[in-house]
N, C-alpha and C positions, 0 to 999 in steps of 0.2 A: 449377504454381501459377497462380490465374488472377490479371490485374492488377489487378482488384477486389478479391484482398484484400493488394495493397501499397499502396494510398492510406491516404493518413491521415484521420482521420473528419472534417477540414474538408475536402478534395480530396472526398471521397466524397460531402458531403453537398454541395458546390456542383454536384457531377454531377445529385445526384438533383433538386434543386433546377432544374437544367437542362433537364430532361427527358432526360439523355442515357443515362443507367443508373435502372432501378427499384429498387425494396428487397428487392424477390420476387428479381431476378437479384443482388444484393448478400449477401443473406441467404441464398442457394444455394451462392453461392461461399465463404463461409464455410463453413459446414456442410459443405461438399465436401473443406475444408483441414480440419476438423478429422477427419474420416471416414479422410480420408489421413494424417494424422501423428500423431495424438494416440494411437494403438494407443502410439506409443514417448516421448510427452512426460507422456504423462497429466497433463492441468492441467484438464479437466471433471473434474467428478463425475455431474454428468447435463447433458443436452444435451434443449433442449425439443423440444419435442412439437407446438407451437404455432409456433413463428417464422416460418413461411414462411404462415400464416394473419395474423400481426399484418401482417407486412411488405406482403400483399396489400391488407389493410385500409387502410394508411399508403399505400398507390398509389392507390386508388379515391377517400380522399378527397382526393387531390393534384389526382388529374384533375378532382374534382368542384370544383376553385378553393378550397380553404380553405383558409385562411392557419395554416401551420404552425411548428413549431420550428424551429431552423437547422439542429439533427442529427436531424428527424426522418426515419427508414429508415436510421439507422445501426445497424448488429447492434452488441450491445451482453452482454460478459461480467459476471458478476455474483460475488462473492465468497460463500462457502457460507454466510458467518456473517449474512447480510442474510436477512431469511427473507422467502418467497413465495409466493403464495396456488395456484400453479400449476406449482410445482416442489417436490421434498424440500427441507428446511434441515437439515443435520444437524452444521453446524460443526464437520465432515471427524469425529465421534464415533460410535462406536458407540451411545453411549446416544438418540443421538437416529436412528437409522436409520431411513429411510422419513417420517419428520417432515413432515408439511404444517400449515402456518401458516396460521390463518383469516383472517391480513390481510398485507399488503406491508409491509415497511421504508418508512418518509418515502421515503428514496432511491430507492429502487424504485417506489415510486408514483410519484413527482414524471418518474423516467427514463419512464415510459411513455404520463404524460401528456403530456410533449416529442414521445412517437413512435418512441423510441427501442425496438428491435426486443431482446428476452431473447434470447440464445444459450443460455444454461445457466448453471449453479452451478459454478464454479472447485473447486480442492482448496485444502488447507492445513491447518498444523500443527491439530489439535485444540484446540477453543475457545481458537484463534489463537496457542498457547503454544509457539511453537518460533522458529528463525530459518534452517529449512530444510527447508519441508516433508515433513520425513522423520516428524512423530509425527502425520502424518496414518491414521484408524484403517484407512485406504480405501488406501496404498500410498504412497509418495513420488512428487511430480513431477519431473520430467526437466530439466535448463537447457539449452535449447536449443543453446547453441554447445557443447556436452559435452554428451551423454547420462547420462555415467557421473558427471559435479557437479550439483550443489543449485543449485534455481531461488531460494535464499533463502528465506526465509517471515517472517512466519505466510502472507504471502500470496505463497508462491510460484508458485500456479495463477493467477493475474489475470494476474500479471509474465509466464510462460512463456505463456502464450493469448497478448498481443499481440507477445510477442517473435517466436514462430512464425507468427507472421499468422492466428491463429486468430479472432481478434478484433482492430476497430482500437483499441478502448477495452474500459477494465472499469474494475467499481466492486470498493476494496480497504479496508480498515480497518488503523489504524497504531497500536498502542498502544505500543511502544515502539523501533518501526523496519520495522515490518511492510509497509508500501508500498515504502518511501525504499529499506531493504537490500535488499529484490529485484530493485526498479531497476538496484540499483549493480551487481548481477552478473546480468544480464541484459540491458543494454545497452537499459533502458528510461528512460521521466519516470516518477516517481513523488510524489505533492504529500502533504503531511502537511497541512491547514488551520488554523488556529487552533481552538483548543478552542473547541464552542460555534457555530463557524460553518456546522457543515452537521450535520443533524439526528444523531443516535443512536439514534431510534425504533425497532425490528426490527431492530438489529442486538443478537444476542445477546451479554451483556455477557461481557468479562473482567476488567477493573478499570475502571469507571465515571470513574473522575477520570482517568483516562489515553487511552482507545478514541479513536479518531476516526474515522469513514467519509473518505475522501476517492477520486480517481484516479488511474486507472494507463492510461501512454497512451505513444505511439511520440514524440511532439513534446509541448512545452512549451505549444502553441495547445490541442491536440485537449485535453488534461487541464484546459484553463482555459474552453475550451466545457463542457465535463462538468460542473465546478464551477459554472459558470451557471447549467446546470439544476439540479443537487441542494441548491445551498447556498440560504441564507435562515432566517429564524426559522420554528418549526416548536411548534405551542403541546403539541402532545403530546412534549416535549422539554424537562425544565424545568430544564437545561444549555443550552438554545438561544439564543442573543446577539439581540436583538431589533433590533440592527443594519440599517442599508442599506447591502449592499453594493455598489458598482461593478459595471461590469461587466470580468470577468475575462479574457475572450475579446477587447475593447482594449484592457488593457495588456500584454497580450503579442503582439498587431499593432504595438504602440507602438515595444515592446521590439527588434523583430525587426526593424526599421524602422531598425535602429541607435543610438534613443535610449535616454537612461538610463545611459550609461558614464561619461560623460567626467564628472569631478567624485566620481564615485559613492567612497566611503571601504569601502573592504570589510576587514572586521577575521579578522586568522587569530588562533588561539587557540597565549599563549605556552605553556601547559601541556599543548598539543599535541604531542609531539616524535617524530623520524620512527622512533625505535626500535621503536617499538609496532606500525607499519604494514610491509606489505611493501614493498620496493625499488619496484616497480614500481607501485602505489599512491601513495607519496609522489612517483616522478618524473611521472604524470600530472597530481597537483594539483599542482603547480607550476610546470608549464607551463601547465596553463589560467588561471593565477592570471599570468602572465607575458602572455599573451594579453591576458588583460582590462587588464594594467597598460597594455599598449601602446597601448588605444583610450582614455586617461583614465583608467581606475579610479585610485584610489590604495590600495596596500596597507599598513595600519595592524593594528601589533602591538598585540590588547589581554591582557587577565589576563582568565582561569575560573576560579579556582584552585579549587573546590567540585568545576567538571566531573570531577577523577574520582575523585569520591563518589557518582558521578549513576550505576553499576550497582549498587552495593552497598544506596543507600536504593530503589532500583527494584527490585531482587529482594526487597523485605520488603514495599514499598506494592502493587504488582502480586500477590504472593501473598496478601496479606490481605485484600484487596478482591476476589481471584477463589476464595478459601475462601468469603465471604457468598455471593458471585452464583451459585456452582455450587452451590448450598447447593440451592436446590428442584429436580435432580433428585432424586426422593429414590426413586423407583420408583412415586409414588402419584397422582398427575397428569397425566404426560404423558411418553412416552418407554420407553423399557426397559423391562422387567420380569420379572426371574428370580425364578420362582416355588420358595419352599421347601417343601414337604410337613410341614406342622404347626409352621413357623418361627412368629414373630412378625412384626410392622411390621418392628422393627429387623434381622429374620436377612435379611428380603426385600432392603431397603431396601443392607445391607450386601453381599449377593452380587449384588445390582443394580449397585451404585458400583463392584465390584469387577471384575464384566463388562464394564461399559459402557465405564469410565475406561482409558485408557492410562497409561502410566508416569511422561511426562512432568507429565500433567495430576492426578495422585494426587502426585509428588513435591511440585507446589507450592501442593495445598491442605491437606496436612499442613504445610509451612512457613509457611504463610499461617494456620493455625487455631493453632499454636504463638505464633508473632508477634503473634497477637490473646489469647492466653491471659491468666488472672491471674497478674501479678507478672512478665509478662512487654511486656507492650501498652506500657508507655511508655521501658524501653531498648532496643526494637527498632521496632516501629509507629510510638510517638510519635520519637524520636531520628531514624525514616528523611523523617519529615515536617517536621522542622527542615531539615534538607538539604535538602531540595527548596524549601523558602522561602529559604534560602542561593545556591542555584544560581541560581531565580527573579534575584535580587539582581543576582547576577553578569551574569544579561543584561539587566538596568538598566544596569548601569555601562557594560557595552559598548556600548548602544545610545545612551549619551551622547556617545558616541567615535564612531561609526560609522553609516552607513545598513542595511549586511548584515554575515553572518558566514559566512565561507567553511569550510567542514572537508572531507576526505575521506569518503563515503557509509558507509565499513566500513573495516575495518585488512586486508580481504587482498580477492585474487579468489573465483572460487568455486571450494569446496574438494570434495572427490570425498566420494558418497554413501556413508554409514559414516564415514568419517574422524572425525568428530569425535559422535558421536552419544551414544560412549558416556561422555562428557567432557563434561556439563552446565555446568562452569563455562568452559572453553573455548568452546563455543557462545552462553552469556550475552554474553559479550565480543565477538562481531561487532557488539552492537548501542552500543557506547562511544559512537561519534558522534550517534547518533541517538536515546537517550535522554535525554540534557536537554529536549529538545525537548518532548517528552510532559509532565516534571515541569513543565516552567514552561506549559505550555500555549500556546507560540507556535508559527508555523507554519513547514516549511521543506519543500523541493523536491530533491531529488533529478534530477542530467541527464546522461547520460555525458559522460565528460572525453576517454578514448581507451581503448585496450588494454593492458594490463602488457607489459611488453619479456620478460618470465621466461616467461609461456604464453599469452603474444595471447588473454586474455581480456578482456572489458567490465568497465571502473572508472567511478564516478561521483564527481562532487562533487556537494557538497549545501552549499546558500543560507538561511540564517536570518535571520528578520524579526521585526521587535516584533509581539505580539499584535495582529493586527485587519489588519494592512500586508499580507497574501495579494497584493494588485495588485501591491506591491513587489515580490514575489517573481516573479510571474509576467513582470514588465517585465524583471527584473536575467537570470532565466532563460532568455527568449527572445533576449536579447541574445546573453547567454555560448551559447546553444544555435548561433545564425546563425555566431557566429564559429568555432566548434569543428566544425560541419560544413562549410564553408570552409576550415577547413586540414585537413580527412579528405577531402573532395575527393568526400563523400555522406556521406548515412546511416551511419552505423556497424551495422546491422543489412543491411547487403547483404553484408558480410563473415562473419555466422554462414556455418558447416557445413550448418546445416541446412538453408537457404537458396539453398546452390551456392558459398556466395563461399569465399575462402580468407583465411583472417586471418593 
């Protein structure tokens, strides 16, 4: 593996910055790691065509003196559900196979006007609807420290790309843990942003009031440069915070610098209890929560008591807002089309949805058009959206009490492909910690803690902040990141399999 692609995409961009490596030899090396591993991790879905043509473009104008981005000539992974004027988008579906997009995602524009070089289109659950890229329609991806477990999902392909050095960054989307949980079992950052803070533009919806584009990255810096470029108000976006944000890339130099602990109140949740989690999950947080106590933090007990209502009214808000949005395939515009010999619109339209759609994704737009039915919409639809203004509440109260909120990333490691796949509600339930987050619309991070003592796989905690407070997050997580690779003694990613290390 070359050592261009174990840098992190500040390491990398201050080389190319340097003059000391180009983006044509950076973007090689990449493309080289993926040529070599991804035959067994599968986290593309395509791999461009064009990268090593931008990357030389991004060299020519360096030398010609123009003042560039700070990650301009970092290769750069993309999530499938962002669509691309120069790659498929098929948001890992059948119905959308071969799909080209006559414009880019905000995100994707905004990445490549930085300079930032496309790798490819990641994999993931179909139109993002899983929590282990297994109901992607294209094959599951691989987790890098196991072959044989789930890289998490919906965006399990971003998370396994930078876990295997395939990429030092990717752009991920979290609608109800989809960045954060593949983190945790991948021994990655993963940032969820405040709703509203970084566009939604081209990224193909799943439920509107929940989606978030945000980053997926090896450090808590690399994912807060990324968030520099992509966030901001976005007028084709009319969910987009017209906010000024900071810059996110110094508070996490702030963070890592050592500041930001000492004082800090960080709140664990009482209705949290460790029954729920695996052994080896709860004894990680608790020692990084023992860590942070040590430099200053203070740890303060607050009340959720709604958190866990927060799967139950998500599996009815989620489904009835991706019943509307999945609503125009319908086989007559764009995408699929199985043709019936003397059907109607409706015979086409119905062996179209029935081709196209996978199992996972027809299971929850039948729950979701049910939950919007008459006589039905306001004790299932309406009732799941009282809870979620309840929950909202709940991180008022906390954030009266506290600066952050500390939980666990998921309730276990990662578990082996198959295991749980044919157990829908089992699978719902890795994302417990990480859907409030979505309902209330505040933002949270995802950072490894350490390994489980039961099978030396990657655990994460995950840091929650009031709506708009991302720098918060990015400060509190560079911190807790500095101090947690200090008692690992490196990376936690030098100890993958895959890698060479031994964990």
């Amino acid at each position: 593996m070359s050592d261009l692609t174990r840098l992190t995409a500040a390491d990398l961009a201050s080389r190319l910055a340097a003059g000391e490596v180009s983006s044509v030899e950076a973007t090689r090396a990449h493309l080289d790691r993926i040529a070599a591993v991804d035959g067994d991790v599968h986290a593309f879905l395509h791999v461009s065509d064009h990268a090593l043509d931008v990357a030389a473009d991004i060299d020519r104008r360096r030398a010609a003196g123009e003042t560039l981005g700070e990650l301009a000539g970092v290769p750069l992974a993309i999530k499938d559900v962002l669509v691309t004027t120069d790659m498929p988008s098929t948001s890992g579906s059948k119905i959308l196979e071969g799909f080209l997009s006559p414009y880019d995602a905000t995100v994707v524009a905004r990445s490549r006007a930085a300079g930032l070089v496309p790798l490819g289109k990641t994999n993931m659950d179909e139109f993002a609807m899983g929590s282990s890229t297994e109901h992607s329609a294209y094959g599951p991806t691989h987790n890098p420290w196991d072959l044989e477990r789930i890289p998490g999902g919906s965006g399990g392909g971003s998370a396994a790309a930078v876990a295997a050095f395939e990429a030092p960054i990717a752009l991920g989307s979290d609608t109800g843990g989809s960045i954060r949980q593949p983190a945790h079992v991948t021994g990655t950052v993963g940032m969820k942003p405040t709703y509203g803070g970084v566009s939604r533009f081209g990224a193909i919806a799943l439920a509107s009031s929940l989606d978030q584009v945000g980053p997926v990255s090896r450090t808590v810096l690399d994912s807060a440069l990324l968030h520099d470029v992509i966030g901001g108000h976005d007028p084709h976006d009319a969910t987009s915070l017209t906010d000024s944000w900071p810059s996110f890339a110094a508070a996490a130099r702030e963070g890592a610098s050592g500041a930001g602990l000492r004082g800090l109140k960080i709140g664990v949740i009482r209705e949290l209890p460790d029954s729920g989690f695996q052994a080896g999950v709860s004894a990680s947080f608790r020692s990084a929560l023992a860590l942070l106590e040590g430099q200053g933090a203070e740890i303060v007990e607050i009340s959720a008591p709604h958190f866990e209502y927060g799967v139950a009214a998500y599996y009815l808000i989620l489904p009835a807002e991706a019943s509307s949005n999945l609503a125009k395939f319908d086989s007559v515009r764009f995408g699929l089309r199985v043709d019936v010999p003397g059907g109607t619109v409706e015979d086409v339209m119905a062996a179209t949805r029935d081709a196209g759609f996978g199992d996972e994704v027809k299971r929850r737009i039948i729950l979701g058009t049910y939950a919007l039915s008459a006589g039905y919409y306001d004790a299932y639809y309406g009732s799941a959206q009282k809870v979620r203004t309840l929950i909202q509440r709940d991180f008022d109260a906390a954030f009266a009490q506290v600066d952050v909120i500390a939980t666990p990333s998921a309730p276990t490691t990662a578990f082996k492909l198959g295991e749980k796949i044919d157990d829908p509600l089992q699978m719902y339930l890795n994302d417990v910690t990480t859907i409030p987050v979505n309902l209330a619309g505040v933002p949270g991070i995802s950072i490894p803690s350490g390994l489980a003592e039961e099978d030396g796989l990657p655990v994460g905690i995950q840091f929650i902040a009031p709506a708009r407070e991302d720098a918060r997050l990015y400060r509190v997580g560079a911190a807790a990141e500095a101090l947690l690779v200090d008692s690992w003694g490196g990376p936690l990613l030098d100890r993958a399999p895959l890698l060479g290390g031994n964990r």
